[in-house]
C-alpha positions as CSV (number, residue, x, y, z in Angstrom):
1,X,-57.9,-7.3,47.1
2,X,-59.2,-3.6,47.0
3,X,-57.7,-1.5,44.4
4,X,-58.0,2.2,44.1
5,X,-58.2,5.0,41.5
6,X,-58.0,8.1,42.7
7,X,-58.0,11.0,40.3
8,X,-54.8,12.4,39.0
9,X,-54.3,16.0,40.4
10,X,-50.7,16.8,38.7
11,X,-50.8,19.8,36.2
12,X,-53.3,19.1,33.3
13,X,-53.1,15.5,33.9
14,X,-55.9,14.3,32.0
15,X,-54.9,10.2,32.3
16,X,-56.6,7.9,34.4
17,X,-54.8,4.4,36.4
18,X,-57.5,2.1,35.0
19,X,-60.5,2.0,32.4
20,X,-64.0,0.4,32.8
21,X,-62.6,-2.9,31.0
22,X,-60.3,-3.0,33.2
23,X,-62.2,-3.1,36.3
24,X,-64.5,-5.7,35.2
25,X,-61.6,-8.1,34.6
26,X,-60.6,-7.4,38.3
27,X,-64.4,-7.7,39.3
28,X,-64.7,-10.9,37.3
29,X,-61.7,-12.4,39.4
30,X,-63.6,-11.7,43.0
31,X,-61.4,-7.8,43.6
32,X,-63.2,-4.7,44.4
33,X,-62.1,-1.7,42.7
34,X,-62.9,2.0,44.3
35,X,-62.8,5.2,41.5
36,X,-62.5,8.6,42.8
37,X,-65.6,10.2,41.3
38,X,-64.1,12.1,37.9
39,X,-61.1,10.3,37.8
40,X,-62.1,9.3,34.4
41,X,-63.8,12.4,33.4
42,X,-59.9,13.9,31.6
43,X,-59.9,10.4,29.1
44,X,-63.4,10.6,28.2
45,X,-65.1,7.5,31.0
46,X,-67.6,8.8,33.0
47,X,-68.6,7.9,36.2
48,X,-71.5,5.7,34.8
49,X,-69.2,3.4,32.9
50,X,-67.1,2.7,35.8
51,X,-69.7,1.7,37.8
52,X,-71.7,-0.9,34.7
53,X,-68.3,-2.2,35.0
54,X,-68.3,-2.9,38.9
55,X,-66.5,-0.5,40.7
56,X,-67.8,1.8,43.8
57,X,-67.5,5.3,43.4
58,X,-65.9,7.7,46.5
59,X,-66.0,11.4,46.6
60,X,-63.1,12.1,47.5
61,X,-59.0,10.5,47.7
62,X,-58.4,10.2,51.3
63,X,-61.8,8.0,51.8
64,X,-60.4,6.0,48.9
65,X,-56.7,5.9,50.1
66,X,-57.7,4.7,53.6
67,X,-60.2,1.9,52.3
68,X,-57.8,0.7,49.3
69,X,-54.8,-2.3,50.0
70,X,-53.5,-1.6,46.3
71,X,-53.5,2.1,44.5
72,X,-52.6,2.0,40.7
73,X,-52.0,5.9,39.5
74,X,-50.7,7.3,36.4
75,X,-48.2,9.6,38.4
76,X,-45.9,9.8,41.3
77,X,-47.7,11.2,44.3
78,X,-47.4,14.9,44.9
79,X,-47.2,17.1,48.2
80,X,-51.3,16.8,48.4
81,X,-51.4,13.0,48.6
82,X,-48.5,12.4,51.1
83,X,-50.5,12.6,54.2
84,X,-52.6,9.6,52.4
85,X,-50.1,7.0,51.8
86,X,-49.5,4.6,55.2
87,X,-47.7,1.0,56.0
88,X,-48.6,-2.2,53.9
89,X,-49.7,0.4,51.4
90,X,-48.9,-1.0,47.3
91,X,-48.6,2.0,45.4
92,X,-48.4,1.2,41.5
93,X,-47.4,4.0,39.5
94,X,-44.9,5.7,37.5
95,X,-42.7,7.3,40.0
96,X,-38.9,8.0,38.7
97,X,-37.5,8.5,42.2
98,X,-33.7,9.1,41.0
99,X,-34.8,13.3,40.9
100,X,-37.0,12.9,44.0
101,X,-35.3,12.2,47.0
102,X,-38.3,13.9,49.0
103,X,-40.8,11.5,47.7
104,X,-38.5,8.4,48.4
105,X,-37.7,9.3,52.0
106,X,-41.1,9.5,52.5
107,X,-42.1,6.2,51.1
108,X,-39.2,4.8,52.8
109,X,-40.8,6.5,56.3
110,X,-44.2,5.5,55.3
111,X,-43.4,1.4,54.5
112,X,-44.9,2.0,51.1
113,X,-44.1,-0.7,49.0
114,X,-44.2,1.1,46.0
115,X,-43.8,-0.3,42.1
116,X,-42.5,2.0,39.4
117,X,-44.1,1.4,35.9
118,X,-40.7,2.3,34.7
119,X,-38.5,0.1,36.5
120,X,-40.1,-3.3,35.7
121,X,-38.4,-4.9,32.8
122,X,-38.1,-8.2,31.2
123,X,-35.2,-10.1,31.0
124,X,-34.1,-8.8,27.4
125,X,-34.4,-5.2,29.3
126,X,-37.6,-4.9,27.4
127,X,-39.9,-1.8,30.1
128,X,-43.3,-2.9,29.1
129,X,-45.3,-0.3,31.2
130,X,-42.9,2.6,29.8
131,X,-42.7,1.7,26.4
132,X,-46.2,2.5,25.6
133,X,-46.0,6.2,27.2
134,X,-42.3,6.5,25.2
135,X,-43.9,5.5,21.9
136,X,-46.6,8.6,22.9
137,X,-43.7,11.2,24.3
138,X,-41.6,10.3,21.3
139,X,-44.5,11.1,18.9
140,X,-45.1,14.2,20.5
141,X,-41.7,15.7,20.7
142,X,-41.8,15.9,17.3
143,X,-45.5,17.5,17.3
144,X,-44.7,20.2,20.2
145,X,-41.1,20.9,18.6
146,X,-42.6,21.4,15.3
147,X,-44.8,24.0,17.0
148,X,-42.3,25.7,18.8
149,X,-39.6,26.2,15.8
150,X,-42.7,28.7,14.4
151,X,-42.1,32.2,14.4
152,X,-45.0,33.0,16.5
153,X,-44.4,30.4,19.3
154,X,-40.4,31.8,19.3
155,X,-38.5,29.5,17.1
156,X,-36.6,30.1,14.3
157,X,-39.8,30.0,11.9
158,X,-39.1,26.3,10.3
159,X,-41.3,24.1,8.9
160,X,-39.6,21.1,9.5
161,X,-40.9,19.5,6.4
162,X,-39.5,22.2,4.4
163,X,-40.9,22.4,0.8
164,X,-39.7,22.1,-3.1
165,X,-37.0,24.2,-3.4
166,X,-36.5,24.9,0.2
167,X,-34.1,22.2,2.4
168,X,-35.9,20.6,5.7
169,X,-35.2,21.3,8.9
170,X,-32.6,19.3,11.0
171,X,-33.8,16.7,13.6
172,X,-31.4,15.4,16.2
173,X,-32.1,12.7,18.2
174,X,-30.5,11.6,21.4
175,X,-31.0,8.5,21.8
176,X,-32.1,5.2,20.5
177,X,-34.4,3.8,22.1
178,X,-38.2,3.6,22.4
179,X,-38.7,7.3,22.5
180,X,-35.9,7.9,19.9
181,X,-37.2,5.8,17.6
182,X,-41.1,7.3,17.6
183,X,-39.5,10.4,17.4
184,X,-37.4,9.6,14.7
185,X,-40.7,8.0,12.9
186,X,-42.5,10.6,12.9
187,X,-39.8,13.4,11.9
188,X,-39.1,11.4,8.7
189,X,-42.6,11.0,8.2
190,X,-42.9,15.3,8.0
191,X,-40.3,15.2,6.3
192,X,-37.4,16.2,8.4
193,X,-33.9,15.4,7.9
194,X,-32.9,13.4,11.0
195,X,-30.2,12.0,13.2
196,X,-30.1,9.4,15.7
197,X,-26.9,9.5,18.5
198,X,-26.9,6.4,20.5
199,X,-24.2,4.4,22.4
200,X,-25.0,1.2,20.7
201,X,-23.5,0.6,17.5
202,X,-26.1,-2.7,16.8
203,X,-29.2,-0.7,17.8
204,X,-28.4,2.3,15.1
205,X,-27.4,-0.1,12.3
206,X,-30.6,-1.8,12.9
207,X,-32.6,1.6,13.3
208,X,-30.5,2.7,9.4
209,X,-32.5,-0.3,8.2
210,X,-35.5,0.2,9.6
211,X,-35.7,3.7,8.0
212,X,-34.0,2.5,4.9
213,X,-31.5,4.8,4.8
214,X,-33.7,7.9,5.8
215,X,-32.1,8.8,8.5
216,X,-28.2,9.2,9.5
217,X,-26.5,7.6,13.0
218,X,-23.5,9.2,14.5
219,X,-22.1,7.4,18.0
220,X,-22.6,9.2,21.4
221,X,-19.5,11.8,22.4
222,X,-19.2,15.2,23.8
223,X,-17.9,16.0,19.7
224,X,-20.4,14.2,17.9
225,X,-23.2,15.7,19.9
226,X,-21.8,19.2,19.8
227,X,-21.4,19.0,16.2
228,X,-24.7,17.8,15.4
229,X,-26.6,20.7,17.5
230,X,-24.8,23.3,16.1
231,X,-26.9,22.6,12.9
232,X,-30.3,21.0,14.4
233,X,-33.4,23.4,14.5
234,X,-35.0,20.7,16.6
235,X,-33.6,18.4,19.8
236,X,-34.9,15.5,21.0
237,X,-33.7,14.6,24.2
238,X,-34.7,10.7,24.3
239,X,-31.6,9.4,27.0
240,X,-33.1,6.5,29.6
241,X,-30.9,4.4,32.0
242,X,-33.8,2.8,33.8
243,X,-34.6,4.0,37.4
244,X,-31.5,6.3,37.2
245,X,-30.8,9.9,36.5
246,X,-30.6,10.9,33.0
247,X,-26.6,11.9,32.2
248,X,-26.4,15.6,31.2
249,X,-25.4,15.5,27.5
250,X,-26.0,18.7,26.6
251,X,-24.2,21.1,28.7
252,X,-24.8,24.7,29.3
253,X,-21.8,26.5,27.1
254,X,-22.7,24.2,23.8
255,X,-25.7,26.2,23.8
256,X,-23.8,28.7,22.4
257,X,-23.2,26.8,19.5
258,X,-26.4,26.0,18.3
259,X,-28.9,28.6,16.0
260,X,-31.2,31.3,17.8
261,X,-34.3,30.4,18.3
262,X,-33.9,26.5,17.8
263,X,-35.8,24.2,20.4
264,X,-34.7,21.7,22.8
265,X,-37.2,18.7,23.9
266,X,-36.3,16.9,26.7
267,X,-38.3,13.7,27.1
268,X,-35.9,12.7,30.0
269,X,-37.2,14.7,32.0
270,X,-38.6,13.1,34.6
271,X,-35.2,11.4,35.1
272,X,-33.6,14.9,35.9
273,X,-33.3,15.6,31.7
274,X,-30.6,14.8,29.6
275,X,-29.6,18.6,28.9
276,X,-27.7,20.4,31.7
277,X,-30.6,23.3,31.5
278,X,-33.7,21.3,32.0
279,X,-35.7,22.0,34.4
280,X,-39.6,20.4,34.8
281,X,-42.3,22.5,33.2
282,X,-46.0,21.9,33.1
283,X,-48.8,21.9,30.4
284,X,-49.3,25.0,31.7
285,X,-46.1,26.9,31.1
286,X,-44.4,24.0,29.1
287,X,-41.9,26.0,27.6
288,X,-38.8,28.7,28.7
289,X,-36.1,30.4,26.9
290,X,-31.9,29.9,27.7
291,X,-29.7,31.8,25.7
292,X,-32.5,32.3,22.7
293,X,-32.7,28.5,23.2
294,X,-36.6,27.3,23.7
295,X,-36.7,24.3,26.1
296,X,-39.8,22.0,26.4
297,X,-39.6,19.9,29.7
298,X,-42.8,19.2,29.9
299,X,-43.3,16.3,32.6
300,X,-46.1,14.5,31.7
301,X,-46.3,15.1,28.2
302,X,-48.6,11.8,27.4
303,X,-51.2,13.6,29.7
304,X,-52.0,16.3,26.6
305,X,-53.5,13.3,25.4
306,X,-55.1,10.8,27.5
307,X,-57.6,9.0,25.7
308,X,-54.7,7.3,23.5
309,X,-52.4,7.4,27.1
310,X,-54.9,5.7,29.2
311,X,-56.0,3.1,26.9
312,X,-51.9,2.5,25.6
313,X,-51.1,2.0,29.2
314,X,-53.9,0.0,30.9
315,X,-53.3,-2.3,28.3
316,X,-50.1,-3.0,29.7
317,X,-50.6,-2.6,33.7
318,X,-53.5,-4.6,34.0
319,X,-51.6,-7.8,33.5
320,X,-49.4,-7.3,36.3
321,X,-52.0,-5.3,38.6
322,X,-54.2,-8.8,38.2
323,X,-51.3,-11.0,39.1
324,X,-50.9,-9.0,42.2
325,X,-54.3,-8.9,43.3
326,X,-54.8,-12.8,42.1
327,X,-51.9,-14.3,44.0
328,X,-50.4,-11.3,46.7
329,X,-47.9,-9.2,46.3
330,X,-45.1,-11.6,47.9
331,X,-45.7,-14.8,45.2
332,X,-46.5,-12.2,42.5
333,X,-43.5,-10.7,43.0
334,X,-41.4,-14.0,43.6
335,X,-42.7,-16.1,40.3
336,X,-42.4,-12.8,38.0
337,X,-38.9,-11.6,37.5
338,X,-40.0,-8.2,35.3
339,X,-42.3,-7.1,38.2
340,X,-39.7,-7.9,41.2
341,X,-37.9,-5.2,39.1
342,X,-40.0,-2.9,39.3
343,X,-40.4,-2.7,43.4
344,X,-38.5,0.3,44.3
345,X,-39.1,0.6,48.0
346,X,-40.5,-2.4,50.4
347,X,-41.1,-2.0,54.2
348,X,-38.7,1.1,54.3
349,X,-36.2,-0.5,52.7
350,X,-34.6,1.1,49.3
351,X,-35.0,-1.9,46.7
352,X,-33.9,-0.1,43.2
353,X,-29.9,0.0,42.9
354,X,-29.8,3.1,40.2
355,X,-32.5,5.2,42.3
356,X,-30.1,4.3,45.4
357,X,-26.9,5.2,43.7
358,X,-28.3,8.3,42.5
359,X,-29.6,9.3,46.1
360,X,-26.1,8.2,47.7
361,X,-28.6,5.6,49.1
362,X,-28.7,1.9,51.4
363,X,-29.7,-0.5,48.7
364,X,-31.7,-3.7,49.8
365,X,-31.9,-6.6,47.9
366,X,-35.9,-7.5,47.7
367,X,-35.2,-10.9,46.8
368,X,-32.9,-11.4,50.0
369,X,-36.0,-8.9,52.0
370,X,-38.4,-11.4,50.4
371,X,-36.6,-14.2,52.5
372,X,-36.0,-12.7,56.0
């Protein structure tokens, strides 16, 4: 199989679909793998490692588009790359469709049959191509909101930490999952005092034990939320339904009860964000102000730092990339559960149930497509 890498072209996206290790396992099994020249450049892989590892280098994306039968990415393809995608096309990347009903009805047009990192799962619901970009975007929402609640960047001046004498600052975390859990790791670790809201009872007792107490657990409701960011300095929006659009648990009048100046971070983002005011914001211009409220929505946070992204996630992607390429998309797909999960659109047919529910959708069974 040819697989292509082209180079990432969304907002300070630094990360790159595959590294030089990567390509020589894919070498090594008989595959040719095609780079975009500088595609590595952002995560610190030159050209010249690529190529001691196998791969051909190509100027530019739409020579490599054209030539490639598979395309692993980092993110979902933007306006510039649409006129590149084509029939029989595999496009493996994250692409969290539910807020991008453009981008689906195009891949739907196109036959693309495209595989979100974030929709394959084990059986135990276990996302192992999102988990290691959650553990990243959990860490940092505790870095960038920690930067954000100082005077100068427009917060309330709080060291989240606090010092002797002087109480911590108040963490909340929505959510208990991957993301929620980073986050809440490394806001006890500063310090912080933190709680966790989650819908599953089971998952925050075990999170109280993990943290030995350190933290606090309320259940998810429109009361306990609104109670708990009426005294948080920091918000950590960490809500994931997979493939679906994030539910909005922070509506736009309980800003009013929380302090000036505090921040919100929305991690859910790229599902549509978990907080009724979210709206996508780059590297760029990561951050905006509601009500004296300072929202991060930053899309791509685990771009700011790609040398720990890239490696994190090509660890994980390879696996399934190599089972493609090894045995065809159609048995790969067939003898491996987690990655029939992840196809999300197959011969112009809508194959995710939340992305279609969310769009108001046709859903297609692949498994019953797989057959025909």
């Amino acid at each position: 199989m040819i697989i292509g890498v082209p180079r990432e072209i969304k907002d300070k996206e630094f990360r790159v679909g595959i590294v030089p290790a990567g390509v020589r396992k894919l070498v090594a099994s008989g595959h040719s793998v095609l780079i975009e020249s500088g595609a590595g450049l952002g995560s610190g892989i030159s050209d010249q490692e690529y190529e001691a590892a196998g791969a051909k280098l190509l100027q530019d994306a739409a020579t490599l588009f054209a030539a490639a039968e598979l395309i692993m990415k980092v993110k979902e393809p933007l306006a510039q790359e649409y006129a590149y995608l084509r029939e029989g096309l595999i496009l493996f990347t994250y692409l969290h469709l539910a807020p991008l009903p453009e981008l689906t009805q195009l891949l739907l047009l196109k036959k693309v049959t495209a595989i979100a990192y974030e929709t394959v799962s084990r059986d135990n619901e276990f996302l192992p191509l999102l988990a290691p970009m959650s553990e990243v975007a959990g860490r940092m929402s505790i870095q960038v909101g920690a930067h954000y609640l100082e005077k100068e960047a427009g917060g309330r001046g709080i060291l989240l930490g606090g010092v002797t004498g002087v109480e911590p600052g108040q963490v909340v975390i929505l959510g208990s999952g991957t993301v929620g859990t980073n986050a809440a790791q490394m806001a006890v670790g500063l310090g912080a005092s933190v709680t966790v809201i989650g819908r599953n009872s089971a998952r925050l007792a075990a999170l109280e034990k993990i943290f030995s107490g350190k933290i606090k657990t309320r259940l998810a409701s429109r009361e306990n939320i609104a109670a708990e960011i009426s005294r948080a300095d920091l918000v950590v929006g960490a809500v994931l339904v997979p493939g679906a659009a994030a539910p909005k648990l922070i509506t736009r009048d309980m800003l009013a009860l929380m302090r000036k100046g505090a921040v919100l971070v929305d991690v859910s983002i790229d599902q549509g964000g978990c907080m009724e005011t979210a709206r996508p914001t780059t590297h760029s211009n990561p951050v905006y102000t509601v009500d004296s409220i300072i929202h991060y929505c930053v899309a791509n946070m685990p771009g700011a730092v790609p040398r720990t992204s890239t490696f994190a996630l090509t660890n994980a992607t390879l696996p399934f990339v190599l089972a493609v390429a090894d045995k065809g998309l159609h048995r790969a797909i067939q003898e491996d559960p987690a990655l029939k999960r992840g196809v999300n659109t197959y011969m112009g047919f809508l194959t995710n149930s939340e992305v279609a529910r969310s769009q108001t959708r046709e859903f297609k069974d692949i498994g019953t497509l797989l057959l025909n």
